[in-house]
N, C-alpha and C positions, 0 to 999 in steps of 0.2 A: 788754610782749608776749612770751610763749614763743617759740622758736625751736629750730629742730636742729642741733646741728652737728657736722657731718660732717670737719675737719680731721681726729683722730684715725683716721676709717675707711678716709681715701687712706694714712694710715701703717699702720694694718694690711694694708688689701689690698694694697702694692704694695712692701711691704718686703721682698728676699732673707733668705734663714734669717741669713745672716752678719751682717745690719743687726740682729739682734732679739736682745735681753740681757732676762736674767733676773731680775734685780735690781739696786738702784744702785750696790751697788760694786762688781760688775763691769764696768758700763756705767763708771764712776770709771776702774776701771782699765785699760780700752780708750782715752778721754779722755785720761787722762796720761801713757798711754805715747807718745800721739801727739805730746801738748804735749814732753815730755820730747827726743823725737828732732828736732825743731822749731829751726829758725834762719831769719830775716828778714835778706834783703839788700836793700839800695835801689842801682840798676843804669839805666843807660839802659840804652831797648832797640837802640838803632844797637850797641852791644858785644856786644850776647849772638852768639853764633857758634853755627846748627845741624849734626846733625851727624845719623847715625844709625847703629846695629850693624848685622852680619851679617845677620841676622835682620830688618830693617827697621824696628825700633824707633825712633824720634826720640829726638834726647837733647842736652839743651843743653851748648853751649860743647866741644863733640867730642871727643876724645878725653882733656881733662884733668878729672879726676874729673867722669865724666857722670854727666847727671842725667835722667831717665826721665821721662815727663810721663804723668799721669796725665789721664785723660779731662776732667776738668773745667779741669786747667792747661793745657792744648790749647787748649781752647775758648776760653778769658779771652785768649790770647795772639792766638790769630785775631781776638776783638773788639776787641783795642788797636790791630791793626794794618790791621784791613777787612777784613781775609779771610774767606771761606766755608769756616768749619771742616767742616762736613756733607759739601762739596766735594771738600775736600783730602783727607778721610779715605781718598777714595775711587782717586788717583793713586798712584803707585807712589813710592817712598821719597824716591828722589831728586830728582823733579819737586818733592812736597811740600818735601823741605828746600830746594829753591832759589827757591820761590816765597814761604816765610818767610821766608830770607834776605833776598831783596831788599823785602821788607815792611819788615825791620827796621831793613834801612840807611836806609830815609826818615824814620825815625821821631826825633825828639825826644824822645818819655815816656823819662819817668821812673819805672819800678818800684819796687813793692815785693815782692818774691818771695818766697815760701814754700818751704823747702829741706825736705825729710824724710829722716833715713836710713829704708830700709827693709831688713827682713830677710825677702826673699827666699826659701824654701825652703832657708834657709842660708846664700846667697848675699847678701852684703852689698852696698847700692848706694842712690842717691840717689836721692829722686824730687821731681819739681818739682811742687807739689800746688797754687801760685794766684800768678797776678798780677793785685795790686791797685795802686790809685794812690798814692802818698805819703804821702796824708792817711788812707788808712784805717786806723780804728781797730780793731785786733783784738781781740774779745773769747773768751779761748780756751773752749773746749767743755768743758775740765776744771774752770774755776773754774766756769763755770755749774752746772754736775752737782755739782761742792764745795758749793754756794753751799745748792743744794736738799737736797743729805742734810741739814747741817744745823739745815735748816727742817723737815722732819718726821721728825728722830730721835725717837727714842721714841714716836710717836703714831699714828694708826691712820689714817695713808696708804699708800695701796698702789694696784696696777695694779690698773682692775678686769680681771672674772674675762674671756677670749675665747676664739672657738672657734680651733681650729686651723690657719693657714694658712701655708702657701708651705716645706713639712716644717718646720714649726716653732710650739713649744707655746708662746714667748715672744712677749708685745705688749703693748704700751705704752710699753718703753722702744728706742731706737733708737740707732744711730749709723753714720757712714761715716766715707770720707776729708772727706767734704764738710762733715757736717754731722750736730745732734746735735736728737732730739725724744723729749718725757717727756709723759705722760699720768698721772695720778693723781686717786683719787676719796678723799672721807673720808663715810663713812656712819653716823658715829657720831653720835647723838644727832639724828637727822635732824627737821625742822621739817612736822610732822604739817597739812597742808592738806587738808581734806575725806581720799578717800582716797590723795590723794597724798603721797609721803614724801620732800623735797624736802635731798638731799645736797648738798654742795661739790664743784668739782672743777679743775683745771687744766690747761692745757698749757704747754708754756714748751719754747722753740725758739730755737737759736742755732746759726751759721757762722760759723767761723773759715776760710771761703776765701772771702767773696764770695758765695756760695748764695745766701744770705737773711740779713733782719735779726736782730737778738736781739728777741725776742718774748715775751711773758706774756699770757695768756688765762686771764680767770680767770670763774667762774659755779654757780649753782644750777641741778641739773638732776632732773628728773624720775626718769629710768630711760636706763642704759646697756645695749646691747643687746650681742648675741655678737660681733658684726664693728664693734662701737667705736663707735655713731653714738650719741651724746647726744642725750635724747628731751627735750622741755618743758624748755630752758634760758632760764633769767632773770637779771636781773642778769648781761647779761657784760659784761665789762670786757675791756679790752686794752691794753697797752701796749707800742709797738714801740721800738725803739732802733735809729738807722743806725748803719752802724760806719764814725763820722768820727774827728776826731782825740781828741775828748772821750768818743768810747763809751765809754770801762773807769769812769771817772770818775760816768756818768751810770747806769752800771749800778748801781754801790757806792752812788750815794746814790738813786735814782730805782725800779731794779727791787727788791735785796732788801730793802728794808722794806717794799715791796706785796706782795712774795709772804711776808713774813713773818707780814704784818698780816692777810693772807688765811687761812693757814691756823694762824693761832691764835683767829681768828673763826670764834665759832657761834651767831652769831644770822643772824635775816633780820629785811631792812629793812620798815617802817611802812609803806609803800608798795605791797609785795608782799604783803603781810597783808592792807590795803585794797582791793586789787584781787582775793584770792580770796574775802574775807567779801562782799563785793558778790556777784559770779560766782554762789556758792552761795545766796544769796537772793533771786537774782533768775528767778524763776519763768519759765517760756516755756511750760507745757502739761503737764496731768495725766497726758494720751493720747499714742503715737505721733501719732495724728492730728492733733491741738491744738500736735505741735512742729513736723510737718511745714508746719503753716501755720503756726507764726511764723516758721521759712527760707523763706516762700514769695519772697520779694524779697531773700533774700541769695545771694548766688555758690555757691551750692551744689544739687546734685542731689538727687531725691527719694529715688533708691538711695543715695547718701551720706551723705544724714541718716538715712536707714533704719537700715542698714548700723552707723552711731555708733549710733545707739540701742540697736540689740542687742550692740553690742561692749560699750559702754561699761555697759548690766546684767548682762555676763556677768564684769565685771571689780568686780562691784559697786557701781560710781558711779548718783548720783542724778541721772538724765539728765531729770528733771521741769527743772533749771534749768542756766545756761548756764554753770557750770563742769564740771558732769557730760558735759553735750553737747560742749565743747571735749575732754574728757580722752578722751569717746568718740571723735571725731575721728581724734585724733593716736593713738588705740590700733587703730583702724581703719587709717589712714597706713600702718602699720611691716608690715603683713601683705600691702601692694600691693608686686606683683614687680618694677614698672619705678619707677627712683630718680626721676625727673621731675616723674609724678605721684605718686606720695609726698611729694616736697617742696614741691609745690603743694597739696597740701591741707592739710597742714602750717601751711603759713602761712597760707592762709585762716583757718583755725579759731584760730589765734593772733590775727588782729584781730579776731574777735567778743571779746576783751578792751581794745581801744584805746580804744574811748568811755567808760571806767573813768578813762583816764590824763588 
């Protein structure tokens, strides 16, 4: 069954211009300057000593080389120890640092901490960017971004094309302190289905603070739109990876030879083939009227099938049978202003394919 997906579009819409890189090795070398400046200590938290500047900054272990905490190292340190980070944001320095304090004197854990130099506006200094548990396995955000050039050096992967948001021309590839997301399509030699022309394409996501898993999402998709949403995807695949003691391990043998074997594949599978020569030969009505009455008993409105019908002749498709009528659907879908209903019709029109499977 088709489907949309929307992951890449929350990364366009909500990404700051300073998250959005222009190609991969720059996004590389934002990644390994990070890794580069990177040091892991293992620490109980009853030792760490808060502390905070002039300015009211928090900074661990006080005045002997401090270290700056960064939004998301803030937050993991309140989860370790119970505290309501959202809370304490909001009390005045030294409330917060003695209310961590005595958090941390009851504590037992055992850290894994994430040290960064940073370079400041010049100003040289440390920041504390994650506390994880013992066991977590870090998988750094450079070897992954290493891992994918790679996989499509020389070949004709790229971002696709997006309109421009948040002052900035760049989308698809991403990165922060937190955490690193890649979209990429391959259009070449595309697999001709009635008139759809069905691409490859990827995501692949990884954190090295705790954020999120390491990730690969892989699938054939219809049409990518301006602001990232993948139309008619099939065939997806995903593969998550925790970051336990074994993640680097499970990456090397588990992720890249899937995203290897993904994007040096250009066929599509027997089953996807079977499911649109069906579709396309399976008649519903010469007439608007004659389609209208065979959705008379499916989930769908009379202005909805209308509506597909004339989208889906204005785009060319052969809306006499029910792969034309699905393509008219989901071509209908992407022109509706509210996401909700878009994404409900969407999948409606995606199981008028299920009794195929």
């Amino acid at each position: 069954m088709s489907t949309n997906l929307y992951q890449a579009h929350k990364q366009w819409a909500n990404r700051p211009a300073d998250e959005r890189f222009p190609d991969l090795e720059s996004l590389y070398n934002f990644t390994n300057s990070k890794r580069s400046k990177s040091k892991e200590q293992l620490r109980y938290l009853r030792d760490a000593k808060i502390g905070h500047t002039l300015d009211g900054a928090l900074i661990l272990n006080g005045n002997s080389e401090p270290a700056y905490f960064t939004n998301w190292g803030f937050g993991q340190l309140c989860t370790m120890i119970g505290a309501p980070a959202s809370y304490l944001r909001t009390l005045s320095p030294d409330i917060t640092k003695n209310c961590i304090q005595y958090g941390l004197s009851k504590s037992n854990q055992l850290s894994k901490i994430l040290l960064r130099e940073n370079d400041n506006n010049g100003q040289n200094n440390n920041l504390v960017s994650a506390f994880t548990s013992p066991s977590y396995g870090r998988i750094w955000d450079a070897d992954v971004i290493e891992r994918l050039m790679d996989a499509v050096e020389g070949s004709s992967w790229h971002t696709p094309e997006a309109k421009s948001n948040n002052n900035s021309e760049n989308s698809g590839l991403y990165a922060s302190d937190r955490d690193v997301f890649a979209f990429m399509i391959n259009n070449e030699n595309p697999v001709e289905v009635g008139n759809a022309k069905l691409g490859r394409g990827f995501f692949c996501w990884n954190s090295e603070t705790g954020a999120s898993t390491f990730g690969l999402t892989t699938f054939l998709y219809n049409y990518v739109c301006g602001n990232h949403i993948v139309w008619g995807a099939e065939q997806v695949q995903e593969l998550k990876i925790i970051h336990k003691s074994q993640a680097l391990d499970r990456f090397r043998t588990y992720a890249i030879p899937a995203l290897n074997r993904f994007v040096e594949n250009r066929s599509l599978s027997d089953k996807i083939k079977y499911i649109a020569v069906w579709a396309m030969n399976r008649k519903i009505g010469e007439t608007k009227e004659q389609v209208l009455e065979w959705f008379k008993n499916k989930p769908f409105t009379r202005t909805e099938v209308s509506k597909a019908w004339d989208t889906g002749i204005a785009e060319g498709e052969d809306v006499t049978n029910v792969w034309g009528m699905v393509q008219g659907l989901t071509a209908y879908a992407r022109d509706m202003p509210y996401a909700d209903k878009m994404v409900n019709l969407e999948r409606r029109a995606g199981k008028l394919l299920d009794s195929v499977q």
